[in-house]
SEFITI-397876 format. One record per residue (C-alpha): residue number from 0; residue in three letters; chain; x, y negated, z negated. Coordinates in nm, 4 decimals, decimal comma. Example, Ala and Ser with C-alpha at 12.3 -4.5 7.8 and 13.67 -1.06 7.14 Angstrom:
// residues 2
0  Ala  A  1,2300  0,4500  -0,7800
1  Ser  A  1,3670  0,1060  -0,7140
This chain:
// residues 273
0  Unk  A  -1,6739  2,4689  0,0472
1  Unk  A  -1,3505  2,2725  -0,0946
2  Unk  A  -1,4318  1,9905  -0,2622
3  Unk  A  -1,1830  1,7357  -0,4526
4  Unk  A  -1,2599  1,8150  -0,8446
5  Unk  A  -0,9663  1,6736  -1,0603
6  Unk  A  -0,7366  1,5836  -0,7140
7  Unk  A  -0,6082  1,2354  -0,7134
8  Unk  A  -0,6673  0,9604  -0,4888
9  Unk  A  -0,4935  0,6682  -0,4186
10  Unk  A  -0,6429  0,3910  -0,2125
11  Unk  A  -0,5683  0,0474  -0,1172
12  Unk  A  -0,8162  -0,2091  -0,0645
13  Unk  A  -1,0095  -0,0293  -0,2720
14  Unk  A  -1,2309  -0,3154  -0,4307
15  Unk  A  -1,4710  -0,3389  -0,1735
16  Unk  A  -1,6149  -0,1593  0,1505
17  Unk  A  -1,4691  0,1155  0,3239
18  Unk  A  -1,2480  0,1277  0,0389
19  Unk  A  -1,4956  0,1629  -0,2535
20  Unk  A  -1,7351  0,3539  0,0046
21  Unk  A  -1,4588  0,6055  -0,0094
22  Unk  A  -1,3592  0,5981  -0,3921
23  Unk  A  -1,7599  0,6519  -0,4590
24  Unk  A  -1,7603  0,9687  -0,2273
25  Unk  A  -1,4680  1,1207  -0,4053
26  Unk  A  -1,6099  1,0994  -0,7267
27  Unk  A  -1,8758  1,2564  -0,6539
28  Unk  A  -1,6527  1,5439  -0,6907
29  Unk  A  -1,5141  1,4710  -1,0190
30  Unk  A  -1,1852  1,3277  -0,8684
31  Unk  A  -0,9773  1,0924  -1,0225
32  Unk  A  -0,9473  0,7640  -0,7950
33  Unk  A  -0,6843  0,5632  -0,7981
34  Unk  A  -0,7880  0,1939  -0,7224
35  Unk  A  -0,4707  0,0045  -0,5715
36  Unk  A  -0,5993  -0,3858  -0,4633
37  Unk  A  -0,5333  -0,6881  -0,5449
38  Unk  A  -0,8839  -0,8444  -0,6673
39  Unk  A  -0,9398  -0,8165  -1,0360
40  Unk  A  -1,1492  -1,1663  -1,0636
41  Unk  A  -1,4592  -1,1771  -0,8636
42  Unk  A  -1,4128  -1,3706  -0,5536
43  Unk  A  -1,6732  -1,6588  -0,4224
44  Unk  A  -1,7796  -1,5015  -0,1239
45  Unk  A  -1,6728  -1,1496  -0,1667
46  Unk  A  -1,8241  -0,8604  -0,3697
47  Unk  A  -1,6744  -0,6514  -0,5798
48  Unk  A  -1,3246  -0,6158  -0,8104
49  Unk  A  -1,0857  -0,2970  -0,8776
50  Unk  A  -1,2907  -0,3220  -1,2059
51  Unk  A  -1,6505  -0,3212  -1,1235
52  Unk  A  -1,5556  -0,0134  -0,9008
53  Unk  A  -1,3696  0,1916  -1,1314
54  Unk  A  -1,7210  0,1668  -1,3670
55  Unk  A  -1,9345  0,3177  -1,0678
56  Unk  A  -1,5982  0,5444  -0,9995
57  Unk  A  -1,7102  0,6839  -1,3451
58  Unk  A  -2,0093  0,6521  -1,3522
59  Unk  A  -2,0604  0,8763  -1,0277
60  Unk  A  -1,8597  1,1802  -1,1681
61  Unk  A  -1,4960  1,0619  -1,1407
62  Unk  A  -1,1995  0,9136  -1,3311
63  Unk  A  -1,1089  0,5896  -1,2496
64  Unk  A  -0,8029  0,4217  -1,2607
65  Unk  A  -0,7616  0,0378  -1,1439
66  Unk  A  -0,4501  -0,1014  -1,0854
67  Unk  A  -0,3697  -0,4540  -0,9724
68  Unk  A  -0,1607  -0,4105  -0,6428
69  Unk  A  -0,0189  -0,5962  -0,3505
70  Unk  A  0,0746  -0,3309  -0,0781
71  Unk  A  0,3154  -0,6249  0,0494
72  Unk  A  0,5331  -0,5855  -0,2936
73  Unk  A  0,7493  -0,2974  -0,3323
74  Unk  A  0,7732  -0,3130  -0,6798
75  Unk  A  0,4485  -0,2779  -0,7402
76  Unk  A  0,3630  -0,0172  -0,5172
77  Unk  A  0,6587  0,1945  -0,6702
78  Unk  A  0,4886  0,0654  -1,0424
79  Unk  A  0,1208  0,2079  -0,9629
80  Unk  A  0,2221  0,5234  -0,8160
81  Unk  A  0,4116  0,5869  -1,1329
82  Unk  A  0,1650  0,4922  -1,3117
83  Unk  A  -0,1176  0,7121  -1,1001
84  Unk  A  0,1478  0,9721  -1,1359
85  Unk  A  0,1937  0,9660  -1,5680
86  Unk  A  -0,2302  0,9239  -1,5907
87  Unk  A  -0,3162  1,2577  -1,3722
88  Unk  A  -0,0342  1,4216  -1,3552
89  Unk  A  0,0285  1,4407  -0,9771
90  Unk  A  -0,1167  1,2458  -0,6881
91  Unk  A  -0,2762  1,4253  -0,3941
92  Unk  A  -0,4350  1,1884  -0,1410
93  Unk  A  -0,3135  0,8665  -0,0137
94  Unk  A  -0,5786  0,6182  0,2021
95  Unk  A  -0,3462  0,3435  0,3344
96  Unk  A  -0,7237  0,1117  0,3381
97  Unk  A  -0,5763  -0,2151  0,2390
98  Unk  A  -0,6332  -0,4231  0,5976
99  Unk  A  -0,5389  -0,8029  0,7017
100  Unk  A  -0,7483  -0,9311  1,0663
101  Unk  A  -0,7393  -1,2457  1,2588
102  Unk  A  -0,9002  -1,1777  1,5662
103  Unk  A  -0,6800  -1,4919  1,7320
104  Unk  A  -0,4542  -1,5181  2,0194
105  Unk  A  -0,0943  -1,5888  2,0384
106  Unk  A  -0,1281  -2,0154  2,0180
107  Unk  A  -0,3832  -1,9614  1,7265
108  Unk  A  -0,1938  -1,7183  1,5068
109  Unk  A  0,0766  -1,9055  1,2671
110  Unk  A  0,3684  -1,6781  1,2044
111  Unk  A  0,2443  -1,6883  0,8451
112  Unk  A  -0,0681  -1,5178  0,9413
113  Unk  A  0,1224  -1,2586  1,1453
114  Unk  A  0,3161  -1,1872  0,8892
115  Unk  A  0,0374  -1,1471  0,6689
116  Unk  A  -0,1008  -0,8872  0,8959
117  Unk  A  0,2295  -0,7097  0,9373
118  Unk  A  0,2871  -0,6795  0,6293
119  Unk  A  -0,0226  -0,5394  0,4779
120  Unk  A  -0,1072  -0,3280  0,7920
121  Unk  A  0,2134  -0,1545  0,9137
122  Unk  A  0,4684  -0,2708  0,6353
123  Unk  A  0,1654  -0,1667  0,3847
124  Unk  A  0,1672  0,1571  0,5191
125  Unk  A  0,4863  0,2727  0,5432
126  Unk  A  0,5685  0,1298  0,1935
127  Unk  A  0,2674  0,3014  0,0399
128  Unk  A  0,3758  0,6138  0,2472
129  Unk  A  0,7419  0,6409  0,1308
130  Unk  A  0,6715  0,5947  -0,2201
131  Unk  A  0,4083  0,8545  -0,2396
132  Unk  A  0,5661  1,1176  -0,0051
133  Unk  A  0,7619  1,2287  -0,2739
134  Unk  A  0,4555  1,3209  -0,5061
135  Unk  A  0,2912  1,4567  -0,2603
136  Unk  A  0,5095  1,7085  -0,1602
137  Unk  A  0,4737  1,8551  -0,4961
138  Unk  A  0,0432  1,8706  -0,4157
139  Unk  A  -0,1431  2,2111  -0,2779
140  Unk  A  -0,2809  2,0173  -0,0012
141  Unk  A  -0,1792  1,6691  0,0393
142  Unk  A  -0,3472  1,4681  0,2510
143  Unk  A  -0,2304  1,0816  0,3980
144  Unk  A  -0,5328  0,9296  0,5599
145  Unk  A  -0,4718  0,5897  0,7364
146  Unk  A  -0,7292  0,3475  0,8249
147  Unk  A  -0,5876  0,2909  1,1645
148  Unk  A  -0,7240  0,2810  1,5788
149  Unk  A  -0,6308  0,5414  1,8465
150  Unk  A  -0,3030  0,4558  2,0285
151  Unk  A  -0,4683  0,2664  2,3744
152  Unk  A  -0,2006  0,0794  2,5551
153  Unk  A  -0,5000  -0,0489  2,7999
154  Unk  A  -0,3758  -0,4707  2,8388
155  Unk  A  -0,7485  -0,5836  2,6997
156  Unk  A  -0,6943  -0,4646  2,3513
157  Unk  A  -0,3944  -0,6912  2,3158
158  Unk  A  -0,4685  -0,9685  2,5074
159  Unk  A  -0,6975  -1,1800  2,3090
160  Unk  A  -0,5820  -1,0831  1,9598
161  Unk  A  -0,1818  -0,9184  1,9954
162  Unk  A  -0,0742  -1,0087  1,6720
163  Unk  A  -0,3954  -0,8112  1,4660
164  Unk  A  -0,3333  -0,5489  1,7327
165  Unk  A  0,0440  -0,5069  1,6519
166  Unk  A  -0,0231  -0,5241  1,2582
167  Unk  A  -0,2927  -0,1953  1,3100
168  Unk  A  -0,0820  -0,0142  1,6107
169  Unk  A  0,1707  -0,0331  1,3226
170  Unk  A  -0,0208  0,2556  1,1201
171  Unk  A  -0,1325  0,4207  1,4254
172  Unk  A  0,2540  0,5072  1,5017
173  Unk  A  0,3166  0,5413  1,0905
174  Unk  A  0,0058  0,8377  1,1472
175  Unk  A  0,2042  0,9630  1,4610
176  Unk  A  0,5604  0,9851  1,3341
177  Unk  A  0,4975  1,1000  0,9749
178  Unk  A  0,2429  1,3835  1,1177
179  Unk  A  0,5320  1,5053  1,3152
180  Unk  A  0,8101  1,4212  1,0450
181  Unk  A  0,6161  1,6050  0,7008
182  Unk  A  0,4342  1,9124  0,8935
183  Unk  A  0,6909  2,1229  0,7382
184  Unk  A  0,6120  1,9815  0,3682
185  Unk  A  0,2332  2,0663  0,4709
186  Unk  A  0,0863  1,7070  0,4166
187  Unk  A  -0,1345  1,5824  0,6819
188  Unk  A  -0,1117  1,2895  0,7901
189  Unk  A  -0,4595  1,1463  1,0116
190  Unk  A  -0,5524  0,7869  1,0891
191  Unk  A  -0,9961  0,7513  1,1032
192  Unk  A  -1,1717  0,4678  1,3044
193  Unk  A  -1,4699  0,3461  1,3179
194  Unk  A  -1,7180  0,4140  1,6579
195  Unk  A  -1,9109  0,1353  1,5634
196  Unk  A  -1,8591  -0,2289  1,3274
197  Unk  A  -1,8990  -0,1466  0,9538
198  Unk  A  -2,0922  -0,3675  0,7919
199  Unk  A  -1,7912  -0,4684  0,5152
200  Unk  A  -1,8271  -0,7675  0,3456
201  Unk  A  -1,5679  -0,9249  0,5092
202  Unk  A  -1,7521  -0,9024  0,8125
203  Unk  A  -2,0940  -1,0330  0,6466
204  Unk  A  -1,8475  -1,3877  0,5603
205  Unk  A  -1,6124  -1,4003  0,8559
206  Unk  A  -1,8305  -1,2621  1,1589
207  Unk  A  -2,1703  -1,3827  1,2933
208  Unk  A  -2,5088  -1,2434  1,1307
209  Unk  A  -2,5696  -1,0886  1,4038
210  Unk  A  -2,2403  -0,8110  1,3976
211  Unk  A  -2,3623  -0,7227  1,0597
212  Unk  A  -2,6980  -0,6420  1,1435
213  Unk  A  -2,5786  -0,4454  1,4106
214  Unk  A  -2,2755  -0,2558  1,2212
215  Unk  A  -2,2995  0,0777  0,9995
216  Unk  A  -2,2581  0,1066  0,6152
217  Unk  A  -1,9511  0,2015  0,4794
218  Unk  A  -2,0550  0,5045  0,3915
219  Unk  A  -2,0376  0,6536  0,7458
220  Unk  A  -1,6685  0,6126  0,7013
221  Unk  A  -1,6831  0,7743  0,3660
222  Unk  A  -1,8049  1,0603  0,4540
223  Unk  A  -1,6168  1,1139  0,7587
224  Unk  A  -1,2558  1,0570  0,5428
225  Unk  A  -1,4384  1,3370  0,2972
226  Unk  A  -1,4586  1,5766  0,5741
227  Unk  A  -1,1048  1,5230  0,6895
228  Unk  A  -0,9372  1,5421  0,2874
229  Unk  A  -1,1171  1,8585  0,2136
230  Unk  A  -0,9484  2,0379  0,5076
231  Unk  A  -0,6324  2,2061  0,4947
232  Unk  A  -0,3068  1,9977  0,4891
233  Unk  A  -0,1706  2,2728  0,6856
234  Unk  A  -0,3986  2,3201  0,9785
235  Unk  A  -0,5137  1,9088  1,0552
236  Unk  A  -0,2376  1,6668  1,1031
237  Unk  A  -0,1538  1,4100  1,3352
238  Unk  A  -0,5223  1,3239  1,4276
239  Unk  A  -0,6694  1,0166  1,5789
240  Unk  A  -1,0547  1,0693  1,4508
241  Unk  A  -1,3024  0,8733  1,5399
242  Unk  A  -1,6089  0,8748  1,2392
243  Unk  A  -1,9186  0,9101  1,4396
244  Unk  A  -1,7485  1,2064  1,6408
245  Unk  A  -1,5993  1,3857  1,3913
246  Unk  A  -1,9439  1,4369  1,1930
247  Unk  A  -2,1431  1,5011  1,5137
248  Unk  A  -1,8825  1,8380  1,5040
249  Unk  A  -1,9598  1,8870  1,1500
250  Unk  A  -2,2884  1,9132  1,2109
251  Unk  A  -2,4524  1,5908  1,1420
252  Unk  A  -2,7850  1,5239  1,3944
253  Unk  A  -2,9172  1,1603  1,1631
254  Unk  A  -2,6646  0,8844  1,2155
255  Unk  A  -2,9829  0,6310  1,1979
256  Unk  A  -2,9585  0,6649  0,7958
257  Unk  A  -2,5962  0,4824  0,8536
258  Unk  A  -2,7462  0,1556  1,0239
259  Unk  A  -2,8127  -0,1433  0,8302
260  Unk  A  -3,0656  -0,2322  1,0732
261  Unk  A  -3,2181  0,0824  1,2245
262  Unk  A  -3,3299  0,0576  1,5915
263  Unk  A  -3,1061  -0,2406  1,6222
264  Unk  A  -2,8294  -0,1505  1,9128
265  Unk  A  -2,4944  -0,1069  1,7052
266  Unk  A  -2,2047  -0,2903  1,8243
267  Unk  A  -1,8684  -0,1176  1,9438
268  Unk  A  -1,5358  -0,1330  1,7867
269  Unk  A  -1,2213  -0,2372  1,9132
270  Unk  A  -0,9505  -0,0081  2,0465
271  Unk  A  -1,2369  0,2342  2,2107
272  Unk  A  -1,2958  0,2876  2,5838
């Protein structure tokens, strides 16, 4: 099977959850992660910095490399792909993780908070996109993964929270256009979702008890974004998949092993009919 021994990773957001859940897998393989976030000082609710994960980066089997980043700064995107670039030589995955939610209607949402969103969502995205295109091209299989929902237009998903939903739709139609755009340059370019919450630790601070108890580790996600960068650039692009589905066709029978509270009924995520 293909694994990813000495490919490079970049990924945003990559100091905590789905992030470092995804870093961690990688490793495994003796691949050099690139960790692109912002947190380098522990934060007083939230786990984990760019730094404690590049020691269990190593520590699993990998290189690590942590970079302080804001995906909303140009200048530092186009300074730690550079750098990624002169450290391994080449860069062959990009994750576009880094995320920004406020589940808030229209009245509730300050135009400060929607541009937050936009900004590290869809502006993220494409930014982090452009700037790596370039290096990828010059990969054997070059993968952009984009932690982004399935395109559904149904009124419900925008109604209660259209700002957060316009921020994520944002990469959704990034995954869509590039797919179609860089199929001749061979780099895929796929957008995962969750079926279920994941059990981040943003959602542990922000979200009731309750959501957390009945979400999925990170690692579900992991290993789903695994599958999909170990495939062939050439033959899987422009994909919406969806994690719990896309290991159920891998072969995976034991998704109880995933819940933080087994025999607790998980809840659904957004964006899924």
């Amino acid at each position: 099977m293909p694994n990813l021994k000495g490919k490079t990773i970049f990924i945003t957001g990559a100091s905590r959850g789905i992030g470092r859940a995804i870093a961690l897998r990688c490793a495994r393989d003796g691949a050099n992660i690139v960790l692109a976030a912002k947190t380098v000082e522990p934060h007083p609710k939230l786990s984990g910095t760019i730094l404690s994960v590049a020691g269990e980066v190593e520590a699993a089997g990998g290189r690590g490399l942590p970079i302080r980043m804001d995906v909303r700064h140009e200048e530092e995107v186009q300074a730690a792909v550079e750098q990624a670039v002169k450290t391994f030589g080449g860069l062959d995955v990009l994750v576009n993780n880094a995320s920004a939610i406020s589940l808030t209607g229209t009245l509730a949402t300050p135009v400060k908070k929607f541009d937050l969103m936009v900004g590290v969502n869809a502006r993220g995205t494409y930014l982090c996109s452009q700037v790596c295109i370039p290096h990828l091209k010059r990969s054997a299989n070059p993968h952009i993964l984009n932690l982004a929902p399935p395109l559904n237009l149904h009124p419900k998903w925008l109604k209660d929270h259209v700002a957060y939903t316009f921020a994520k739709y944002g990469m959704s139609m990034c995954t869509v256009g590039m797919a179609a755009e860089f199929a001749a340059d061979g780099i895929a370019v796929n957008a995962l979702w969750p079926k279920t919450t994941i059990a981040t630790a943003a959602v542990e601070v922000h979200f009731p008890e309750a959501m957390y108890k009945a979400s999925r580790k990170p690692e579900i996600m992991a290993d789903a974004a695994y599958a999909i960068l170990t495939q062939d650039s050439r033959s899987v692009t422009g994909n919406f998949f969806i994690d719990e589905d896309l290991l159920r066709k891998r072969g995976v029978t034991d998704f109880e092993s995933y819940a933080m509270t087994p025999g607790v009924p998980l809840t659904p995520d957004l964006y899924l009919d």
